[in-house]
C-alpha positions in Angstrom: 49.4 102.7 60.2 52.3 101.4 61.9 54.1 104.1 64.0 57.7 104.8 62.3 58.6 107.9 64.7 62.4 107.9 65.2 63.2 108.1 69.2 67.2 108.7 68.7 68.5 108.0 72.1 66.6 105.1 72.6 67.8 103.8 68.6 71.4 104.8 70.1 70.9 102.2 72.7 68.9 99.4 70.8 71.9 99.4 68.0 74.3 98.8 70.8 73.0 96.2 72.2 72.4 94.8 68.3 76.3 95.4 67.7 77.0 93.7 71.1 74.7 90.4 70.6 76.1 90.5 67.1 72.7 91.0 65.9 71.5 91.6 62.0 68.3 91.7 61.0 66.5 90.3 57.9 64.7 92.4 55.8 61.1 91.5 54.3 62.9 91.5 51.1 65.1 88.6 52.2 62.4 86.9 54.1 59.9 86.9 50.8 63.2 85.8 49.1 66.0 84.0 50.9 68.3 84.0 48.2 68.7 88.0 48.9 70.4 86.9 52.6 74.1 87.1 52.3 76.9 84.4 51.6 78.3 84.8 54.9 74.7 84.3 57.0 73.9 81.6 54.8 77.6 80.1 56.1 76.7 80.6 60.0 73.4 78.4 59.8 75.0 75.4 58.7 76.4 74.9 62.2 73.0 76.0 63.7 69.8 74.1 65.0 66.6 75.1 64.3 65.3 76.3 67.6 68.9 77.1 68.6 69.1 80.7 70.6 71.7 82.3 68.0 70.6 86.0 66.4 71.5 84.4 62.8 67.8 82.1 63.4 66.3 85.5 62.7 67.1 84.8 58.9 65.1 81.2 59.2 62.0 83.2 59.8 60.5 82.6 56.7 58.4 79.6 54.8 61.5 78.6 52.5 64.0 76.8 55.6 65.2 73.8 54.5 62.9 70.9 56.1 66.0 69.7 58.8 66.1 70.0 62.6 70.0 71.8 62.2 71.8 73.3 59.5 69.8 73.4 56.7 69.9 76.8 54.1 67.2 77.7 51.9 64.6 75.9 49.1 61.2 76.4 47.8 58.5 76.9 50.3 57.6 74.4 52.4 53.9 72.8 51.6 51.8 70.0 51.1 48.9 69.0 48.7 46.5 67.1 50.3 44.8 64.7 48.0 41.4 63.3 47.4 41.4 60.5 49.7 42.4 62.7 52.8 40.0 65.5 51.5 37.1 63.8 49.9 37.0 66.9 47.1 38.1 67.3 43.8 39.5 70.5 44.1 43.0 70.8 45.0 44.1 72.1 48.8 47.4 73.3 49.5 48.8 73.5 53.0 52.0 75.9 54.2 53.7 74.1 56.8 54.8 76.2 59.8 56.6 73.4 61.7 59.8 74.9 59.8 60.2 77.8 61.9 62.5 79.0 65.0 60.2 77.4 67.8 58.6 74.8 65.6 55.4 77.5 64.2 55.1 80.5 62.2 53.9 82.9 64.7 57.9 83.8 65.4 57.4 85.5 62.2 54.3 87.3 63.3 56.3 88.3 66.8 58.8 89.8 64.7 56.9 92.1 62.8 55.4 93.3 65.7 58.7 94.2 67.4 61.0 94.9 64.9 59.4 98.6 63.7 59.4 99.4 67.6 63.3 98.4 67.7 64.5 100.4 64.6 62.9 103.2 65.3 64.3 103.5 68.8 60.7 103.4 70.3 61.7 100.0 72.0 64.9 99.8 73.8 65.8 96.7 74.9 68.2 97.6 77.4 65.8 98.8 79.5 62.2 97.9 78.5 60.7 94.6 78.9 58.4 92.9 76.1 55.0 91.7 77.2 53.8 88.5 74.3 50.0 88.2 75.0 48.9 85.3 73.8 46.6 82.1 72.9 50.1 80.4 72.8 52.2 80.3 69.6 52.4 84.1 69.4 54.2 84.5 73.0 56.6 81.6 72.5 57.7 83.8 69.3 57.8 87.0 71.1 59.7 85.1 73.9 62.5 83.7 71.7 62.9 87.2 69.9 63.3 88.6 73.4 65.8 86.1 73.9 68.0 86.9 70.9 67.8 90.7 71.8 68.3 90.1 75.5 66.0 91.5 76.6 63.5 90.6 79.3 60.3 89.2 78.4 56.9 88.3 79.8 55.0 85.8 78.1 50.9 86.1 78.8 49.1 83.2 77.7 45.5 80.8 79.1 46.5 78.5 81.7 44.8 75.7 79.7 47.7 75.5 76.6 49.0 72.5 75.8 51.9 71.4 78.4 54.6 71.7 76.1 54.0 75.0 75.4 54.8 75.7 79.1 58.1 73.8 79.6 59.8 75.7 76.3 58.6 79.3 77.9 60.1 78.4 81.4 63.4 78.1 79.8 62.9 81.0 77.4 60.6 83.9 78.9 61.6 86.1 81.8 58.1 85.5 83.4 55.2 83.4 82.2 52.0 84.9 83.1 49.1 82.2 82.9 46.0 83.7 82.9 42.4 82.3 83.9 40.5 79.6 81.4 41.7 78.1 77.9 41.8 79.3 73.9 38.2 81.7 74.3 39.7 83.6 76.9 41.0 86.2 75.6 39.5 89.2 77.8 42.0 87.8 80.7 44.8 88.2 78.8 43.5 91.9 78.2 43.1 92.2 81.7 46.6 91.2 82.9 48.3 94.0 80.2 45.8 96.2 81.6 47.3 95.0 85.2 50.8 95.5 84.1 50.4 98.5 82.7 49.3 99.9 85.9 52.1 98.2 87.6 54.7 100.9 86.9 57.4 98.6 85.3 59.2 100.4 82.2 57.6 97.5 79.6 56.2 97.7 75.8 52.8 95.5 74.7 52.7 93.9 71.9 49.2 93.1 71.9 48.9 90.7 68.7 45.4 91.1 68.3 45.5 95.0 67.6 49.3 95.3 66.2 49.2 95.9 62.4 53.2 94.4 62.0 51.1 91.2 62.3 48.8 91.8 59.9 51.6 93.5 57.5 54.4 90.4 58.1 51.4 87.5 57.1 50.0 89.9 53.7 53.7 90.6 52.7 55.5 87.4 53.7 53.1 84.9 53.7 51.2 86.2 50.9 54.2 85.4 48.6 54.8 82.4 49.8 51.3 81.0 48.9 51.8 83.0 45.7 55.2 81.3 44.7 53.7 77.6 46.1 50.3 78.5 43.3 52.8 79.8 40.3 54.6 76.6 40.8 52.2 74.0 41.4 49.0 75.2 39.6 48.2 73.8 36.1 47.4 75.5 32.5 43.6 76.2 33.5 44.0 75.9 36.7 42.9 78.9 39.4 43.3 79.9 43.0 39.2 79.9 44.3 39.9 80.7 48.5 41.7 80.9 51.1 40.7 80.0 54.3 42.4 80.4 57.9 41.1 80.1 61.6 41.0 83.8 62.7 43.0 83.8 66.1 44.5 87.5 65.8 43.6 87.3 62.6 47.3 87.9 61.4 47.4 85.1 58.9 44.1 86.0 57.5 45.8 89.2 56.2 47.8 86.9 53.5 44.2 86.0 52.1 43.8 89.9 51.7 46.9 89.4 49.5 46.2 86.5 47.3 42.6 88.3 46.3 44.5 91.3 44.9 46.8 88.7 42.5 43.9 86.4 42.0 40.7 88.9 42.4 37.8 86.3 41.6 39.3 84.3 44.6 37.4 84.2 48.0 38.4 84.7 51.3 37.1 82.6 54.3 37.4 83.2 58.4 37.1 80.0 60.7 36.2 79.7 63.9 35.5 77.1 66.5 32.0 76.4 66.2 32.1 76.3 70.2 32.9 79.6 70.1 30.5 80.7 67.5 31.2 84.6 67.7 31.7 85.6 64.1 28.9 83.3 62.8 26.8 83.7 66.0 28.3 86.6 68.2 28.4 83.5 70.1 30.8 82.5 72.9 32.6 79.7 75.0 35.3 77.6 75.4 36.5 75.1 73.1 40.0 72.7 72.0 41.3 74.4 68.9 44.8 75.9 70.5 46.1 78.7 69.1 42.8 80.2 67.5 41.2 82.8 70.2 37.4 83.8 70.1 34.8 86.0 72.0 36.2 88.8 69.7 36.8 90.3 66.4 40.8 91.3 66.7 41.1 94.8 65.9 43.7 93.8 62.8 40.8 92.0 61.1 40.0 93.7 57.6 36.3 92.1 58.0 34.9 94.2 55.3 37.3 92.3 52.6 36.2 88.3 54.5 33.4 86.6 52.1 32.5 83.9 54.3 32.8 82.1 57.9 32.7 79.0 58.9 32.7 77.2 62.1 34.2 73.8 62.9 33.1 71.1 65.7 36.4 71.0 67.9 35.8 67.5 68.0 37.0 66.7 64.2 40.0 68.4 64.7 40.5 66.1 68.1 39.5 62.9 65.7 41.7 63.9 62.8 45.1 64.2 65.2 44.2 60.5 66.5 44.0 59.6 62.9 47.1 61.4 61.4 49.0 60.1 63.9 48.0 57.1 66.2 49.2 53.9 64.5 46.1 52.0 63.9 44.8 55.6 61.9 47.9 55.6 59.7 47.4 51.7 58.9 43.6 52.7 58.0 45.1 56.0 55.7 47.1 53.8 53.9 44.4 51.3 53.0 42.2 54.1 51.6 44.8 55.2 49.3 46.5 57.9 51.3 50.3 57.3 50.0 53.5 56.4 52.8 55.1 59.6 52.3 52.1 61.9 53.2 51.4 59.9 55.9 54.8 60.2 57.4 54.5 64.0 57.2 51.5 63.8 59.2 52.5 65.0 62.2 53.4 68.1 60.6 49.5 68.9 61.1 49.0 70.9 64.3 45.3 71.3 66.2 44.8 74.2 64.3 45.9 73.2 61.0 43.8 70.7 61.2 40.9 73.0 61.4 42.2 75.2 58.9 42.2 71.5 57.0 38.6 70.8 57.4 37.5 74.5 56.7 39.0 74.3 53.8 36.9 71.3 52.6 33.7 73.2 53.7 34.5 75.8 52.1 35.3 73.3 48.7 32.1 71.5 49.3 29.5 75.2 49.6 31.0 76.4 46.1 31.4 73.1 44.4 35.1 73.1 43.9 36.1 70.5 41.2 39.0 69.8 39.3 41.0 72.8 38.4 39.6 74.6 41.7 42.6 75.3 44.3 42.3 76.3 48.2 45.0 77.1 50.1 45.3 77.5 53.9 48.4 77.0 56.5 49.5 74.6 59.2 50.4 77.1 62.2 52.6 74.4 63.8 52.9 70.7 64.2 52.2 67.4 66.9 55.7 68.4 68.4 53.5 70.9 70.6 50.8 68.4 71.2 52.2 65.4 72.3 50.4 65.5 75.4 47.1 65.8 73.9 47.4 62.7 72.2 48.2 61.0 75.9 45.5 62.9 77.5 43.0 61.8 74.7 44.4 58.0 75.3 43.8 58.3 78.9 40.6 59.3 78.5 38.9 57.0 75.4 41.4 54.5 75.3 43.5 53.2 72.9 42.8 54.2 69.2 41.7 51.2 67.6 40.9 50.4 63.6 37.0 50.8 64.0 38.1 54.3 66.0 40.4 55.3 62.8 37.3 54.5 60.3 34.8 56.5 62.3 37.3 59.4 62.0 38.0 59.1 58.7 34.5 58.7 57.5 32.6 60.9 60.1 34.8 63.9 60.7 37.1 63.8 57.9 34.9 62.6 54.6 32.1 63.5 56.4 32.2 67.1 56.3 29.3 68.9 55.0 28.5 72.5 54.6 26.2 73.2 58.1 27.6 75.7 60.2 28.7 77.9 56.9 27.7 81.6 56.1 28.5 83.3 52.9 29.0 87.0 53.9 26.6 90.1 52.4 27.5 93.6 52.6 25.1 93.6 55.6 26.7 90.6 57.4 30.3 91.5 57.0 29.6 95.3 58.7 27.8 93.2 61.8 30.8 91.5 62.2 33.3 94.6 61.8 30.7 96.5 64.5 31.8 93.8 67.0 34.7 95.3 66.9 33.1 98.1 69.1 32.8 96.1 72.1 36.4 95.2 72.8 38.1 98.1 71.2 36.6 101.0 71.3 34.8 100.6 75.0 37.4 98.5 76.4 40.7 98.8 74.7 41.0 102.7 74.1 40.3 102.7 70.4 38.2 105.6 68.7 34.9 105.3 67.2 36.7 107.5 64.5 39.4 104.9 63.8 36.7 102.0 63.6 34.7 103.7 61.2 38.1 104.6 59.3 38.5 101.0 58.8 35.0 100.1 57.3 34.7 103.4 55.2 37.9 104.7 54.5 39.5 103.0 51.1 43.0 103.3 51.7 43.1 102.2 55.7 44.2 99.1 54.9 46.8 99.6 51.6 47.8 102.6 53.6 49.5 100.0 56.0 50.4 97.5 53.6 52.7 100.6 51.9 55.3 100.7 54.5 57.2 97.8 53.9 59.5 99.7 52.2 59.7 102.3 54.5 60.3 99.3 57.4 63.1 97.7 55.2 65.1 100.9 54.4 65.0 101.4 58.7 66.3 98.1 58.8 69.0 98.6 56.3 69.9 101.6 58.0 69.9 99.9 61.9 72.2 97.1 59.9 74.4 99.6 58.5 74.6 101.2 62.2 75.4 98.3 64.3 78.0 97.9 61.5 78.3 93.7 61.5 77.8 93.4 58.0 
């Protein structure tokens, strides 16, 4: 469970440093439903960019901002459906779109539920403690700009291989950026520098992603109901939710799919991967080009037992399909198979990952025979804003993208997707890929064999955590009501 031990003094000083950055904080209530935030904060965003560093952004962490770079209030949730001629299927695929966000991707919300427990308890003070964002990328960039809005120092840990972009926002940002050996697989490094800093006698707090259940909580609880409002909206009489699917990374997001098969309990639940990377299908390893996602480990947040199947995707496809989505010869072939101007404009809200999570979801259409009436839903993490450089890097490399390039990536890697590299979890299967767990946690990371067994065995581990929402919000209403702003 999420530790909710009061530390007063400490709470003393994190609510003063609240009252003086004129800081409120959103409650889950309000982020699961933004027409619970007041009149007044509603007022404040219209004169407020996106990305801006003002505390009232903490209210646009949620899936419902209205779809403009600066001032915008609140709508439905921001999705697309991808339709057959993109997708090759039948069954119906829904998308959430993450490029809405404070920093352009919906880790900011994950970065937030990791440190906003710590805050209003009093176990993080901000006046003295500096936050340390390990990360693949998206995750520190949130951690960074919550820092930022608390005032607080921050050090952002991430693989010296992200995307360049990613790197010129954190040097404005962070206190410190930490780049650590190798690219998205390398995940033990980053372990290794907390480890390092940790030892290094600074007064600092780690909010390790991969092993912090306010990740896992804030993706069940927040986007959970968002893919539930998108479904009750856009579903049909007849029509059903099938699966979810998400690349695992710290397997925060995943953690929403644990929520949709408790409203839709037929529905299965899928993990991606990189198929470079093969370590859930495999307990394989390597490097590979999906940013964002991680490997070489099973994140400690994972609820493996309740995954039904994994599937790995080539890293090339999702290279192919951002050339496609976004180079101009690939839109001009999209639109003569049918794909309609106003998805294709929207495009480039289709990040590297989301693009995986894109063509996993097909897969995972195409292994159960998906038709009409079927629905899969997955998320877009972030968009081409953070990947501009890829596309110049893959120009420099192959060339220019030309038509007979755009139908060979529409027809190989995005029509072309078949069901290889696919597994269809048993009892036996799932509890091989919990017990990887072991190896990183438990004899690296300071974990208990009892706790690891707790989460395979033990029924309520996992709704045990899920229960404290409440609990969180009430600490929040009472930190609000302390630093006295509203």
């Amino acid at each position: 469970m999420i530790d909710l031990t009061i530390h007063p003094d400490r709470l003393q000083r994190a609510v003063q440093r609240a009252r003086e950055r004129k800081i409120v904080i959103p409650t889950y209530k309000q982020m699961k439903n933004p027409a619970l935030i007041p009149a007044s904060v509603k007022a404040q965003l219209k004169g407020v960019g996106l990305w801006d560093l003002n505390p009232v952004n903490l209210f646009r962490i949620n899936w419902h901002n209205e779809p403009v770079a600066s001032g915008g209030g609140f709508g439905g949730v921001n999705y697309l459906e991808l339709p057959k001629a993109l997708t090759g299927v039948d069954a119906r695929i829904f998308v959430l779109v993450g490029k809405w966000f404070p920093t352009g991707a919906h880790k900011v919300g994950a970065a937030f539920g990791c440190l906003v427990p710590r805050l209003v308890t009093g176990q993080f003070d901000p006046t003295t403690q500096k936050a340390v964002w390990p990360s693949t990328g998206n995750y520190c960039r949130g951690g960074a700009y919550d820092s930022a809005l608390l005032a607080c120092q921050s050090i952002a840990i991430l693989p010296e291989g992200m995307s360049k972009e990613r790197f010129e926002w954190l040097a404005k940002i962070a206190g410190e950026v930490i780049a650590t050996p190798g690219t998205e697989s390398n995940v033990k490094e980053i372990f290794d520098k907390c480890w390092e800093l940790r030892r290094s006698g600074q007064d600092l707090m780690i909010f390790n992603q991969f092993e912090e259940f306010g990740n896992h909580l804030w993706h069940y609880d927040v986007t959970g109901h968002a893919m539930e409002e998108v479904l009750q909206k856009a579903l049909r009489p007849g029509e059903t939710l099938r699966g979810s699917v998400f690349t695992t990374g710290s397997a925060g997001t995943i953690a929403a799919g644990d929520y949709l098969k408790e409203v839709f309990p037929e529905s299965k639940l899928a993990a991606s991967e990189a198929l470079q990377c093969p370590t859930l299908l495999l307990n394989g390893f390597g490097s590979h080009r999906i940013e964002g996602i991680g490997d070489k480990h099973v994140p400690w947040i994972h609820n493996v037992r309740n995954t039904d199947m994994v599937i790995a995707i080539d890293d090339e496809a999702p290279m192919q399909m951002i050339r496609l989505f976004n180079e101009p010869e690939g839109q001009k072939y999209l639109a003569q198979m049918g794909v309609q101007a106003d998805l294709i404009e929207k495009l480039s809200w289709i990040g590297i990952s989301g693009a995986a999570n894109i063509l996993s979801a097909i897969k995972m259409a195409k292994w159960y025979e998906w038709g009409e009436g079927d629905a899969v839903v997955t998320v877009l993490t972030d968009s081409m804003e953070l990947y501009g450089s890829r596309l110049r890097e893959l120009t420099a490399e192959r060339g220019e993208f030309s038509a007979r390039d755009a139908a060979v990536a529409y027809h190989q890697y995005l029509m072309g997707q078949s069901t290889d590299n696919v597994e269809e979890l048993t009892y036996p299967a799932r509890k091989r890929v919990h017990n990887l767990k072991y190896y990183t946690w438990v004899e690296q990371q300071g974990k208990t064999y009892d706790e690891i067994q707790a989460q395979w065995y033990q029924k309520d581990y996992w709704s045990c955590v899920h229960e404290q929402v409440d609990a969180i919000d009430a600490l929040i209403a009472e930190f609000n009501g302390q630093v006295g702003l509203i």
